[in-house]
C-alpha positions in Angstrom: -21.7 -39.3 -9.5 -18.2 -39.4 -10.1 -16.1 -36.8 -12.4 -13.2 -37.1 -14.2 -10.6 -35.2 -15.1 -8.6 -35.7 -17.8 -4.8 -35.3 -17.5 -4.5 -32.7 -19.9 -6.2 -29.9 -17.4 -4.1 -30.7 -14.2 -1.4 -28.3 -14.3 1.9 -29.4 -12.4 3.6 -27.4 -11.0 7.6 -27.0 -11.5 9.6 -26.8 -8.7 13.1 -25.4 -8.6 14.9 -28.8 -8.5 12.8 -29.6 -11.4 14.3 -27.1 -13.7 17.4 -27.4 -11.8 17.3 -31.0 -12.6 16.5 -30.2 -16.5 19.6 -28.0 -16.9 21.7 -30.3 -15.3 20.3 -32.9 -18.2 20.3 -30.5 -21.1 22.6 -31.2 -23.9 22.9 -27.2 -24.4 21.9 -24.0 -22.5 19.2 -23.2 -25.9 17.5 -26.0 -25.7 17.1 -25.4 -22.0 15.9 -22.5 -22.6 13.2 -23.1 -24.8 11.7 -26.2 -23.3 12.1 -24.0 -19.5 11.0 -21.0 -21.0 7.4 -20.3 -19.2 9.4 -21.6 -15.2 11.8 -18.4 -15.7 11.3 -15.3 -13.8 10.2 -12.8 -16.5 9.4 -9.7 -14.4 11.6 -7.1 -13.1 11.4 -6.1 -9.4 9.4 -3.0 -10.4 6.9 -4.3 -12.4 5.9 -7.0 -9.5 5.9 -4.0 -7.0 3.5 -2.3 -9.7 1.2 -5.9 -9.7 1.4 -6.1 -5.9 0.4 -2.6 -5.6 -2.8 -3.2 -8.0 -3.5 -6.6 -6.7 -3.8 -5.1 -3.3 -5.7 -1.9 -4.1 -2.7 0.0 -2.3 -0.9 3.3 -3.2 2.7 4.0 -2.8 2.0 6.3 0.2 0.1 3.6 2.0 3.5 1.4 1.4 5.1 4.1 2.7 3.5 4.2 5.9 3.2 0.6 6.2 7.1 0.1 5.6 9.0 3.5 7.3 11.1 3.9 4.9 11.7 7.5 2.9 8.7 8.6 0.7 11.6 9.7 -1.7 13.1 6.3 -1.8 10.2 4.0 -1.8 9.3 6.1 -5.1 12.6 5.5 -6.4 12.1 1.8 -5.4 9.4 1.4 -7.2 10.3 3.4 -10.6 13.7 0.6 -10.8 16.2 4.1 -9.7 17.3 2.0 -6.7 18.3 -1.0 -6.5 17.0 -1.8 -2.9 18.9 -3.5 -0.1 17.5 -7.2 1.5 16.0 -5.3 4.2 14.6 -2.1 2.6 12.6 -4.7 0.3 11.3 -7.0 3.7 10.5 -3.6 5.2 8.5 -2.9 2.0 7.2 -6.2 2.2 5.6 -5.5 5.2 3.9 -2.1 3.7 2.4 -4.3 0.7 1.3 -6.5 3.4 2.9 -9.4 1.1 2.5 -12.8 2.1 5.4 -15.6 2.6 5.3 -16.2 -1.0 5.6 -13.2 -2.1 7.7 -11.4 -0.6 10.4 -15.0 -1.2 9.5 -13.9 -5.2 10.0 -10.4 -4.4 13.5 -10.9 -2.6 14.2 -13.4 -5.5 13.9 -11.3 -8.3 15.5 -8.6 -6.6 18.6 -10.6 -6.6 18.5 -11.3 -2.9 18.8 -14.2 -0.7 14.6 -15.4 0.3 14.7 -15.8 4.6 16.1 -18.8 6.0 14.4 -20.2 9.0 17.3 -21.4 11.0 18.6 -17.8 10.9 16.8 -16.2 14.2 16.1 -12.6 13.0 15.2 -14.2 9.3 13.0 -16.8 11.0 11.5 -13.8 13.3 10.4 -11.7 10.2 8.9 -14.5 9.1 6.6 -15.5 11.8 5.7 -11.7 11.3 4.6 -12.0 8.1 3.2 -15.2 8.1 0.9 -14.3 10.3 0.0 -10.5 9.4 1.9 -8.5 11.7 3.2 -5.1 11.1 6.3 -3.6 10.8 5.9 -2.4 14.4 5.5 -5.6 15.6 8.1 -7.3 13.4 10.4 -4.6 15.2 9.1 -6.2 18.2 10.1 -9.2 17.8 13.8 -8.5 16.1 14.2 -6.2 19.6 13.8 -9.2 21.6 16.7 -10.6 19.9 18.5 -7.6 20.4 19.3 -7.4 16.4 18.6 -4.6 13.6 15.2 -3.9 13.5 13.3 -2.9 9.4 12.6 0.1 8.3 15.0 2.3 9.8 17.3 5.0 7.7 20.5 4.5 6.8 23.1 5.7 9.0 
């Protein structure tokens, strides 16, 4: 028996070059808005920490251990009283145990650049969290390339 379904319930999804694309054709910037509305990034960095950390059934601490980064500033992290630098956020990454996906959203609407595979040490964390590895063995990895590894202090 065959189903059908009817155009109205497949959802499509919008790529970037879409809305790119539709504010390159807009005749103004508020009607760009309005029709582009539900493809803008609407949450703040803390409140997708908060989702991650309910979606995951973590705690803050377990983030903590999971990322080595300060208890202190991981709090602060996550209450929007520091703004977090590209590699305190892929060490936290790691202690959400974030996926590919998310952690490009995270770095997004943090305001920093997602990985870029042809970058070695980019491409390296990655393969880490692409396919589950910790933050120890992430700092593998970056070793064997002889760069910085995550979750270290500031010096």
């Amino acid at each position: 028996m065959k189903t059908e379904t009817s155009k109205a319930t497949i959802a499509t999804k919008v790529t970037t070059a879409d809305v790119q694309e539709s504010l390159f054709n807009a005749a103004n910037f508020k009607d760009f808005l309005l029709r582009n509305e539900q493809n803008m990034l609407a949450q703040t960095l803390p409140e997708y920490l908060a989702l991650q950390l309910k979606q995951k059934h973590l705690k803050r601490a377990d983030v903590v251990r999971g990322s080595h980064l300060d208890r202190t500033y991981v709090y602060q992290i996550f209450s929007g009283k520091k703004a977090p630098s590209r590699d305190k956020l892929l060490a936290i990454a790691f202690g959400l145990q974030l996926s590919d996906e998310e952690t490009l959203k995270m770095l997004k609407l943090s305001g920093n650049l997602e990985l870029y595979v042809r970058d070695k040490r980019d491409a390296a964390i990655l393969f880490a969290i692409q396919h589950r590895k910790s933050i120890d063995e992430a700092n593998d990895l970056l070793d064997q390339l002889g760069v910085l590894p995550l979750g270290v202090p500031d010096e």
